[in-house]
ZAFI-169890 format. One line per 4 residues: number of its first residue (from 1); their letters; for each residue x, y, z of N, C-alpha, C. Coordinates in Angstrom, 3 decimals. Layout:
! residues N
NUM) a) X/Y/Z/X/Y/Z/X/Y/Z ~ ...
//
This chain:
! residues 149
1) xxxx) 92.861/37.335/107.178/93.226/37.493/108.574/92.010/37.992/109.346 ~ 91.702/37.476/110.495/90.383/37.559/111.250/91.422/38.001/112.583 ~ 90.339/39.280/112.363/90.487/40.132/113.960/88.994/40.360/115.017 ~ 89.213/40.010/116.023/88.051/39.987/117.063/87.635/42.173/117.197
5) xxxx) 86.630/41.413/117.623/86.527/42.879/117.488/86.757/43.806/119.076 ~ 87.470/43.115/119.854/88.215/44.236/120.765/89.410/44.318/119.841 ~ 90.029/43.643/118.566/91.348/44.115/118.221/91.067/45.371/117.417 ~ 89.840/45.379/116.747/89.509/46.249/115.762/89.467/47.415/116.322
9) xxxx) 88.756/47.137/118.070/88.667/49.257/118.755/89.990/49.167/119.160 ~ 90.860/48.556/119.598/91.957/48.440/119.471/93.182/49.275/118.429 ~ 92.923/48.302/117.393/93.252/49.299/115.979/92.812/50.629/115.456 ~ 91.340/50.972/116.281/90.973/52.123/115.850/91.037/52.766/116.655
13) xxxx) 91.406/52.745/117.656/92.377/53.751/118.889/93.448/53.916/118.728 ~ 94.196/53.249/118.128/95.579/53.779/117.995/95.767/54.657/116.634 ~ 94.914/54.257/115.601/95.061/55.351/114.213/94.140/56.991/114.826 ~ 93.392/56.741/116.019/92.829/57.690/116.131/93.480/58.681/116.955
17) xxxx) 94.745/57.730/118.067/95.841/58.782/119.287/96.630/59.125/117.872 ~ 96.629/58.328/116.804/98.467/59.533/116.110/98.071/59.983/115.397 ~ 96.817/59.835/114.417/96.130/61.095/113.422/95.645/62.279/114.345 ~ 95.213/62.052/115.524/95.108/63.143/116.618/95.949/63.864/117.249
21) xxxx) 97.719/63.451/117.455/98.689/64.191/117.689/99.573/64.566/116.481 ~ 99.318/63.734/115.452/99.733/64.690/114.448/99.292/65.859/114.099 ~ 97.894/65.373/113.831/97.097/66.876/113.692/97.321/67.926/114.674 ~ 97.177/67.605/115.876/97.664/68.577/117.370/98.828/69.032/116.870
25) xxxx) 100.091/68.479/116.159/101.326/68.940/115.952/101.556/69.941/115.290 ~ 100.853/70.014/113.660/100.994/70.861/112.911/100.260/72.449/113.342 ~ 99.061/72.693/114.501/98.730/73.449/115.072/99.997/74.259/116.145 ~ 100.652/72.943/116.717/101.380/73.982/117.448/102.438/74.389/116.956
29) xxxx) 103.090/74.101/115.671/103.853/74.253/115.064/104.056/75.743/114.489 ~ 102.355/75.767/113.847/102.141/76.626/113.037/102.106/77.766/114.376 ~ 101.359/77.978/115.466/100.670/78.776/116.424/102.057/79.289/117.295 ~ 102.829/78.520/117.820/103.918/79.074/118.487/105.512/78.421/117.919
33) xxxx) 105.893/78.377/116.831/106.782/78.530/115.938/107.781/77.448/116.743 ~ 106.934/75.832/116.810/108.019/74.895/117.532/107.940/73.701/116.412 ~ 108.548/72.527/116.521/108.266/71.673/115.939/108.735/71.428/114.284 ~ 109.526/72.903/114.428/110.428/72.968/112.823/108.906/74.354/112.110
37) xxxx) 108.325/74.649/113.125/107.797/76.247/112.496/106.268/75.567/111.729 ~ 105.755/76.615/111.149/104.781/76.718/110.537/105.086/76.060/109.188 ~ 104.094/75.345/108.646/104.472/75.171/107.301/104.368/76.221/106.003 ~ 103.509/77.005/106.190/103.422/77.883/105.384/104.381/78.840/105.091
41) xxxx) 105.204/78.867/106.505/106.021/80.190/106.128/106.428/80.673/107.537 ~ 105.360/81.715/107.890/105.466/82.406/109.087/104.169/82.436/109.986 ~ 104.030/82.662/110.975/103.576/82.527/112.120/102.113/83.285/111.715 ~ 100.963/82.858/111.741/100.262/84.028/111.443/99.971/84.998/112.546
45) xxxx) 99.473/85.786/112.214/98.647/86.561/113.465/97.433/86.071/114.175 ~ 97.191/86.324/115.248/95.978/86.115/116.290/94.835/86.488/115.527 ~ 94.194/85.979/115.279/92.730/86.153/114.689/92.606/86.465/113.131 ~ 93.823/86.126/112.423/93.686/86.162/110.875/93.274/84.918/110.293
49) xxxx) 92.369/85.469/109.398/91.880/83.920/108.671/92.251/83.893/107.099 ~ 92.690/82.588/107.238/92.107/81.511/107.750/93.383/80.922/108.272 ~ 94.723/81.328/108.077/96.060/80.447/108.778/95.973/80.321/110.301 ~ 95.485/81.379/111.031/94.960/81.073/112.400/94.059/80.248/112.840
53) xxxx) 92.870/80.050/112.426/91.659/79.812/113.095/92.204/78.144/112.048 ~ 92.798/78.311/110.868/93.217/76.634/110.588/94.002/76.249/111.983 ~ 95.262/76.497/112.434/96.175/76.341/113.021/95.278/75.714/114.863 ~ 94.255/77.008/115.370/93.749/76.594/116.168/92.842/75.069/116.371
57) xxxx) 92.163/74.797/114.665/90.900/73.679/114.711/92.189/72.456/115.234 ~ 93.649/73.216/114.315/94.662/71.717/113.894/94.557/71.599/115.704 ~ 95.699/72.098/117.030/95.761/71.599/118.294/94.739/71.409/118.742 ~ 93.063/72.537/118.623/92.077/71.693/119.715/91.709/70.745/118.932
61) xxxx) 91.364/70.504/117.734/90.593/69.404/117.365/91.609/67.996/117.643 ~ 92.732/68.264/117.154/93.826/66.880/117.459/93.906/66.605/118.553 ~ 93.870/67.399/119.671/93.957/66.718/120.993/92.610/66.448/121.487 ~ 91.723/67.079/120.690/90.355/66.263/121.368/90.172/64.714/121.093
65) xxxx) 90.586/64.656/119.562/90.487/63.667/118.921/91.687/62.305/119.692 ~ 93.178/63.159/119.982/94.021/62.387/120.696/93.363/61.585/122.123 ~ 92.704/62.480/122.868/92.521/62.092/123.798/91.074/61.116/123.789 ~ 90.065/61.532/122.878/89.036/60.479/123.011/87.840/61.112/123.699
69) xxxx) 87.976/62.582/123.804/87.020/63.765/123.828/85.895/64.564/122.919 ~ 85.087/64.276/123.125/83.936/64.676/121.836/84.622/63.811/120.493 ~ 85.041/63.019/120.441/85.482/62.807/119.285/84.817/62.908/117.799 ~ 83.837/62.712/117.489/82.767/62.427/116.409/82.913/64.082/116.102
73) xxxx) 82.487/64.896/116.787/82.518/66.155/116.251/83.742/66.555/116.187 ~ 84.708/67.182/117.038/85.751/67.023/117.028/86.618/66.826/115.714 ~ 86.322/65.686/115.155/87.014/64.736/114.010/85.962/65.474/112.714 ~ 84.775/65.714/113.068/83.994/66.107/111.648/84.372/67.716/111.483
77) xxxx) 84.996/68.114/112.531/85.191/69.680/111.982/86.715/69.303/111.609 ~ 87.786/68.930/112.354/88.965/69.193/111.478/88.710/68.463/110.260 ~ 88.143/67.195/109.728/88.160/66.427/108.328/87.121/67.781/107.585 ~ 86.006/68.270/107.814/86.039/69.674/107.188/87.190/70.979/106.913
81) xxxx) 88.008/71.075/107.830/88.652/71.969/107.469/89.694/71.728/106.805 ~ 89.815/70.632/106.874/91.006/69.689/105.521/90.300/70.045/104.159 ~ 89.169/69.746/104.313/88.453/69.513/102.714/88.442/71.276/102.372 ~ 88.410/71.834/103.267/88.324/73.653/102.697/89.843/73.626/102.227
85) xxxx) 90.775/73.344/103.469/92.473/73.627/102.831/92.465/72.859/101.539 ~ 92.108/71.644/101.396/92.139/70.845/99.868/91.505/71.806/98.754 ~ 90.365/71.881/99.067/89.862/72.928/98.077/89.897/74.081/97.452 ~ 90.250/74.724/98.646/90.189/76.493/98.451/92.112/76.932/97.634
89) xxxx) 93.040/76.087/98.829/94.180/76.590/98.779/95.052/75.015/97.919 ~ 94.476/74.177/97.457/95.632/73.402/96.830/94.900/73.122/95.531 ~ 92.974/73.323/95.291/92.703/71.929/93.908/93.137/73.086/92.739 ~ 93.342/74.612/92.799/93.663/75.725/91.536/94.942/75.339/91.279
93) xxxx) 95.866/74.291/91.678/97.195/74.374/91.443/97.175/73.041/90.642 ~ 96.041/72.045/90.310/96.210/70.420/89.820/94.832/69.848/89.811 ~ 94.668/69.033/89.985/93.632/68.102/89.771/93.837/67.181/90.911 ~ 95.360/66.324/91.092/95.042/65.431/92.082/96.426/65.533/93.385
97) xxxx) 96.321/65.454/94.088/96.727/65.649/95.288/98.268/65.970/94.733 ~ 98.749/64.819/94.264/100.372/64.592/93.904/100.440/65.619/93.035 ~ 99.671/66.041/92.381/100.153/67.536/91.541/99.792/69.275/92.416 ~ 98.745/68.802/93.103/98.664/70.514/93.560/99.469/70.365/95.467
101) xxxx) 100.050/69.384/95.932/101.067/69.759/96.981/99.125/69.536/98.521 ~ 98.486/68.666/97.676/97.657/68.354/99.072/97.196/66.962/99.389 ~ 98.369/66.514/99.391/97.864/65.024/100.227/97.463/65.204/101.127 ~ 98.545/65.799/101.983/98.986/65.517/103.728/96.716/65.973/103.954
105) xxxx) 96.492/67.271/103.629/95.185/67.960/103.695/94.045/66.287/103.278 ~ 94.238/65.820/101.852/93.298/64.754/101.886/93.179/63.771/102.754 ~ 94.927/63.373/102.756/94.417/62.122/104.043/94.023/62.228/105.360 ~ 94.509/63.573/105.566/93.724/63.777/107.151/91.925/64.107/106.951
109) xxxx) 91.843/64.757/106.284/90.754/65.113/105.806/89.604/63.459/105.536 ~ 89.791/62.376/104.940/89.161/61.219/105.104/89.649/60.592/106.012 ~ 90.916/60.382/106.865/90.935/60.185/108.421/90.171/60.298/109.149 ~ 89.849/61.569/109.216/89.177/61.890/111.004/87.880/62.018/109.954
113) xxxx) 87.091/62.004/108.428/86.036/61.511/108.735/85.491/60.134/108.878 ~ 86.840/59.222/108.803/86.616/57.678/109.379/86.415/57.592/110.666 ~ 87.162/58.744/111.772/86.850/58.427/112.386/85.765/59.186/113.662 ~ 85.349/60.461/112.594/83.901/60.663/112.528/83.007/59.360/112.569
117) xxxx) 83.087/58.851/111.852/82.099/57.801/111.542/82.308/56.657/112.350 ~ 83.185/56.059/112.365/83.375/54.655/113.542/83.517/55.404/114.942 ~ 83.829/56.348/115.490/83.834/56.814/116.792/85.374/56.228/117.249 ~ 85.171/57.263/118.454/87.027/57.171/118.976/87.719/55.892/119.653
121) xxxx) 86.674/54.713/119.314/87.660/53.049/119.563/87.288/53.093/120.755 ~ 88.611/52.102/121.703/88.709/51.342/123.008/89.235/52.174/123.853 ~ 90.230/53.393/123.486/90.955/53.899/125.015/90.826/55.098/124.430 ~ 90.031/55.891/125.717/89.436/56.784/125.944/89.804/57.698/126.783
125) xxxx) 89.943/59.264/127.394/90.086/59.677/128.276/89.150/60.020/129.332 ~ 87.997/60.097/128.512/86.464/59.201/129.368/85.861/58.023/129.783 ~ 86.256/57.044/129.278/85.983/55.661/129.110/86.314/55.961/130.333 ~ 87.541/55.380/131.664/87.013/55.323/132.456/86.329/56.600/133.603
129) xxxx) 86.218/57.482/133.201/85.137/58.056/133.863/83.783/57.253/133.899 ~ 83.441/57.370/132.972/82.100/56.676/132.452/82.054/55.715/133.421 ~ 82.851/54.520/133.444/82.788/53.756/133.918/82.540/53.904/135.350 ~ 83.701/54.720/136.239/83.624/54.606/137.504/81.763/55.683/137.726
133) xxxx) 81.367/56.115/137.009/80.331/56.875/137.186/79.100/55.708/137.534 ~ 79.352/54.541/136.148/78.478/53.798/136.377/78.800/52.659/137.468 ~ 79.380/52.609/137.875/79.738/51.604/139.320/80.644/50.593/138.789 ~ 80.903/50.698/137.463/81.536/49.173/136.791/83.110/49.374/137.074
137) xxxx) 83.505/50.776/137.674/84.647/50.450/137.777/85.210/49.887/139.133 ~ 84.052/49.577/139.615/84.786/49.466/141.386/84.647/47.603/141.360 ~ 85.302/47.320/142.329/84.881/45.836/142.251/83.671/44.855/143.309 ~ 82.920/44.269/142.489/81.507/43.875/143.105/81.681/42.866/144.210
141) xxxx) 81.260/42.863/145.540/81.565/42.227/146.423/81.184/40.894/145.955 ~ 80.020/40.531/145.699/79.289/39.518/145.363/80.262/38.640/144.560 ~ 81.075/39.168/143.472/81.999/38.477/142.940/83.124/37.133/144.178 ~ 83.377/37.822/144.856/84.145/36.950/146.148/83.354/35.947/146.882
145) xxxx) 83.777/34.865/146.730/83.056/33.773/146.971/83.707/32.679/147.867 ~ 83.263/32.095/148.867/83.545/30.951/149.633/83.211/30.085/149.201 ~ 83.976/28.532/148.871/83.590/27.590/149.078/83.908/26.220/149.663 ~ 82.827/25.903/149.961/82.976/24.886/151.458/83.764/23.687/150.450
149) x) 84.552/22.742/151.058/85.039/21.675/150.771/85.173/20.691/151.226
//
């Protein structure tokens, strides 16, 4: 199957808005006890680490990433802080994901560094800024044309 490649930023805008509000989700979940609560348990405290400062990367980094804001970094710090939750708090319990209780941590974790690496796609919450900045969003007179018949 052959996809053009506006389908591809296409495709990679849309894995990048719901790995970005998911991730946003489990932050606010964890941070103000909505969304069916924290997963861990209970709510942490303001400035305890690491269930806080995880909880915070999860909403700003997901909605940066949702929206198409710094994305590249953005996406390389939460897919880091996946690989610390994978590491630190799930690989002493197993060897591979399905035994120590850390998928959900891996796949986000090589997610957002895919999309570290390909960048945040076609729809942007800058894209058109950018645009109207560079004049491309307005429409060019020159385009409108008479012709005699």
């Amino acid at each position: 199957m052959q996809i053009s490649a506006r389908q591809e930023a296409a495709v990679l805008a849309l894995f990048r808005i719901v790995t970005g509000l998911l991730f946003a989700c489990h932050g606010a979940a964890t941070l103000f006890d909505v969304l069916g609560g924290p997963q861990g348990g209970s709510v942490p405290a303001a400035g305890q680490w690491p269930g806080w400062w995880a909880a915070v990367i999860q909403l700003v980094g997901g909605t940066l990433v949702l929206l198409g804001v710094l994305t590249r970094p953005a996406a390389l710090l939460c897919s880091g802080s996946m690989a610390y939750a994978y590491f630190v708090h799930h690989q002493s319990d197993g060897l591979w994901p399905l035994e120590n209780g850390g998928e959900k941590a891996a796949l986000f974790c090589w997610a957002f560094l895919l999309i570290a690496a390909l960048g945040p796609g076609r729809w942007t919450v800058t894209r058109p800024l950018a645009h109207r900045a560079s004049g491309r969003g307005t429409p060019r007179k020159e385009a409108v044309t008479t012709r005699d018949t």
